[in-house]
C-alpha positions in Angstrom: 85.8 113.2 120.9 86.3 112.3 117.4 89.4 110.3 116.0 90.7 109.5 112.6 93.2 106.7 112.8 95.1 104.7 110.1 97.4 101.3 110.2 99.8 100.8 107.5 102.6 98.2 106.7 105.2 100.9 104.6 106.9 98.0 103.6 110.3 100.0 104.8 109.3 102.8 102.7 110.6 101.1 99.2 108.7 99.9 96.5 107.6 95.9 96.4 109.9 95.6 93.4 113.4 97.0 92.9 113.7 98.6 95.9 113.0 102.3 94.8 112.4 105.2 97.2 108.5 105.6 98.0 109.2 107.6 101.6 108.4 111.2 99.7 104.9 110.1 98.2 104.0 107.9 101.2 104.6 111.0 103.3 102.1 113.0 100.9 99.6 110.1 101.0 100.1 109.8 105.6 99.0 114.1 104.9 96.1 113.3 102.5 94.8 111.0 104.9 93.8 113.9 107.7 94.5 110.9 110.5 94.8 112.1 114.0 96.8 109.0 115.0 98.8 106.8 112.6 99.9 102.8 113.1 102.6 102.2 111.2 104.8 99.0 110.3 108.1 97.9 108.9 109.4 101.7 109.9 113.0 101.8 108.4 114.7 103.5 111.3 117.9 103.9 109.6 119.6 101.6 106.5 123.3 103.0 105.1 122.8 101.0 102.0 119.6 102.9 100.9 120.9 105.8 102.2 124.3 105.7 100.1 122.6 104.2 97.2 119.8 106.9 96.8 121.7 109.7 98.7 119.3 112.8 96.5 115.9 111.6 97.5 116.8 109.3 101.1 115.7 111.3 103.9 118.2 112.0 106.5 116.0 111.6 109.5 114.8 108.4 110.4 111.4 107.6 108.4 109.1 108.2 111.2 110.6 111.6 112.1 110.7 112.0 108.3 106.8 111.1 108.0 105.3 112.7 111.6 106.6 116.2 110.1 107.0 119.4 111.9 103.9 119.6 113.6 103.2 116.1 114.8 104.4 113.8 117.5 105.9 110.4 116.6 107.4 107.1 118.8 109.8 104.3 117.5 110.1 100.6 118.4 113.6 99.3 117.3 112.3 95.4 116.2 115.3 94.1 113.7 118.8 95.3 113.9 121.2 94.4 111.3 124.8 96.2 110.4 123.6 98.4 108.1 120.6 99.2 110.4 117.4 98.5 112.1 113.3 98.8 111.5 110.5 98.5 113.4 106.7 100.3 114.4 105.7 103.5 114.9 103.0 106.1 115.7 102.9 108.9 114.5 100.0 111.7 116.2 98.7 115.1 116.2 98.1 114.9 120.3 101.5 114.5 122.6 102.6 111.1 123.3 103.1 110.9 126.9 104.9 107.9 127.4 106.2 105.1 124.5 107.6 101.5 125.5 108.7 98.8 123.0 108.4 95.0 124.2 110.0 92.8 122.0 107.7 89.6 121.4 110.5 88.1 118.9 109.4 84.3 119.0 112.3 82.7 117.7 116.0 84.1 116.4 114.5 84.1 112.2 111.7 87.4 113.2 112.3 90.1 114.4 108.5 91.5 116.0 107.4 94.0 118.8 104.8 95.8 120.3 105.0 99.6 120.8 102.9 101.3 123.6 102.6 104.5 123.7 100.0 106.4 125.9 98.6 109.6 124.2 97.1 113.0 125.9 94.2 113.6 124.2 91.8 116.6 125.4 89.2 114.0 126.7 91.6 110.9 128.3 94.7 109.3 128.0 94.6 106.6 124.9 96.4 103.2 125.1 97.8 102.7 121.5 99.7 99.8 120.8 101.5 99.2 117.2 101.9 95.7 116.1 103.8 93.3 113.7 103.3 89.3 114.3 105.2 86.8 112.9 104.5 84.8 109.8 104.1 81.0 111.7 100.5 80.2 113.5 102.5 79.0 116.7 104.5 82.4 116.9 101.4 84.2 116.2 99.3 82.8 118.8 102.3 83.3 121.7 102.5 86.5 120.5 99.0 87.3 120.6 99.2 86.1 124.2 101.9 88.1 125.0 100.0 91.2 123.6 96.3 90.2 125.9 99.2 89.9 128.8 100.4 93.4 127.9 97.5 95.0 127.3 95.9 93.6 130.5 98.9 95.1 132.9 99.5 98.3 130.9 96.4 100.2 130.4 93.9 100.5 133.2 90.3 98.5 132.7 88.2 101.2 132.2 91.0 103.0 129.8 90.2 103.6 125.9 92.7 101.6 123.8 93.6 101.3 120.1 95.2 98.1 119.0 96.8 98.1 115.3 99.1 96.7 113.0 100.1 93.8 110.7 98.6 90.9 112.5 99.7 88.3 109.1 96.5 86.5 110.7 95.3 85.6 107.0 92.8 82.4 108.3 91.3 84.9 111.0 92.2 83.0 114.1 92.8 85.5 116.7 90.4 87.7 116.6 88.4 85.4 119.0 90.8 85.2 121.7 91.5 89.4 121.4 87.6 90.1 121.8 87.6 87.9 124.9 90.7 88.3 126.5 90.4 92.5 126.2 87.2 93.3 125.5 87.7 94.9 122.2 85.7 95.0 118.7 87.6 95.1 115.5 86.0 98.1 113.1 84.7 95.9 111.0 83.0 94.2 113.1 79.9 95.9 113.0 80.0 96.2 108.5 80.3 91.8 108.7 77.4 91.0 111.5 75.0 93.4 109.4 73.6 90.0 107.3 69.8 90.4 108.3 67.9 87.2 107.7 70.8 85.4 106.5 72.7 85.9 110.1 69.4 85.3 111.8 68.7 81.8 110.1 72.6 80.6 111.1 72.0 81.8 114.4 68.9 79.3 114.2 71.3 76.6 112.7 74.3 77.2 114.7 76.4 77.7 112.0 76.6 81.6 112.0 79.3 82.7 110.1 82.5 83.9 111.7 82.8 87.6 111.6 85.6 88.6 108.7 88.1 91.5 108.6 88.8 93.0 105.8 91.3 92.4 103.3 94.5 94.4 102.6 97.3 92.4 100.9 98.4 92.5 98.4 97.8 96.4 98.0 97.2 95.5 94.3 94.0 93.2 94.6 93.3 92.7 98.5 92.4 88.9 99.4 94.1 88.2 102.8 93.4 89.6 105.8 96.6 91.0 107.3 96.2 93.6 108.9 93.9 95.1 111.4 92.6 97.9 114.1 90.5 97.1 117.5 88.7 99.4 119.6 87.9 99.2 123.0 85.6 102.3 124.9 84.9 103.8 121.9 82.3 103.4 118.6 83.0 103.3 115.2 81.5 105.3 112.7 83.1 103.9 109.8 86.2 102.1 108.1 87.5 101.4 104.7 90.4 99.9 102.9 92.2 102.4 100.6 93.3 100.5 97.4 93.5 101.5 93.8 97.2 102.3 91.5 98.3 104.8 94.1 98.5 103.0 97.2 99.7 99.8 95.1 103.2 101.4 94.1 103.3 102.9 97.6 103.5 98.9 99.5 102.8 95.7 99.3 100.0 96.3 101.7 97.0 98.6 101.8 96.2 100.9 104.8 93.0 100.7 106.5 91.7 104.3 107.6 88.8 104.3 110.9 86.9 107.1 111.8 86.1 106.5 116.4 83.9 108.4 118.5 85.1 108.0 122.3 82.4 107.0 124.3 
């Protein structure tokens, strides 16, 4: 089975600047995309200000109902709540989602962050998907990536395929490590930063092999950190990118990272 999956931080479906509508072109940029399954972050699940303020172009659904469409399936994890309303993940997918389950990981009272499980039908087997946000502070971050090894671990059986994705704010590449060896997983670019030839073989010689790098995505505009990120476990990866350029940088303040799988 073939898979085309996305992850992408909307940024609450305004733009970076001025807080202008972008939920109608983002929707036509999700389409162009042809994903099968579809990570999403910092989902505005509803917001009266917006909604009064820009009452011609503001969607009345919430944004994920708004973006999934008539003909796809979609799941929402309430993270924040405020007065005026709430946000959180998503997915949004072209196969039925069976079951969804939000787990707050919030580490302290300032951020709001969860992880949304949601177990998918596929024709071949049932795919663990889990949406992430962690916080901005290295302490919250690493709880919270414990908190996600804890959940994956008790949630989606051993020999089960699973898709973890999101905004992981990990920007100095620390976690990765722990994800690989606590779940078993592979980032997908992986396979793009170990392809060095002699260079990687002569640190492997010198014990100073270079870590293996995600890519970059923030700021949409010109990428340098390393925010955000997909891993794979039980199936292979036959490619990834980062889609960047004057488009996607009016669309967020991050840029989405598109992978196409192959289940093994």
């Amino acid at each position: 089975m073939k898979l085309r999956i996305a992850t992408y931080n909307i940024h609450k479906g305004v733009s970076s600047f001025g807080n202008r509508p972008r939920i109608h072109a983002l929707k036509q940029a999700l389409t162009a995309m042809g994903a099968d399954v579809i990570f999403l972050q910092e989902v505005q699940g509803r917001h009266d200000q917006l909604a009064l303020r820009h009452a011609a172009s503001w969607p009345a659904q919430s944004q994920h109902e708004f973006l999934a469409g008539d003909l796809q399936h979609s799941a929402y994890g309430v993270n924040a709540v405020y007065d005026h309303g709430h946000h959180g993940n998503a997915l949004l997918s072209n196969f039925p989602i069976a079951s969804a389950r939000n787990q707050d990981v919030s580490d302290h009272a300032y951020e709001a962050r969860g992880i949304l499980h949601c177990v998918l039908k596929t024709p071949d087997a049932d795919v663990h998907c889990y949406v992430v946000h962690l916080g901005l502070f290295a302490g919250s971050r690493k709880r919270q990536t414990e908190a996600l090894i804890s959940a994956v671990a008790s949630s989606a059986p051993a020999n089960a395929p699973v898709i973890i994705a999101g905004d992981f704010n990990d920007w100095g590449n620390h976690l990765s490590d722990a994800l690989r060896t606590g779940l078993g997983v592979t980032e997908v670019f992986d396979e793009r930063s170990t392809k060095q030839g002699l260079r990687t073989y002569l640190r492997q010689l010198s014990g100073r092999e270079r870590k293996i790098q995600p890519a970059r995505t923030f700021p949409a505009a010109l990428p340098l950190l390393q925010l955000d990120r997909i891993y794979v476990r039980g199936f292979t990866v036959e490619s990834a990118q980062v889609l960047h350029g004057p488009m996607w940088a009016r669309l967020s303040d991050h840029a989405p990272i598109v992978a196409t799988l192959f289940l093994k």
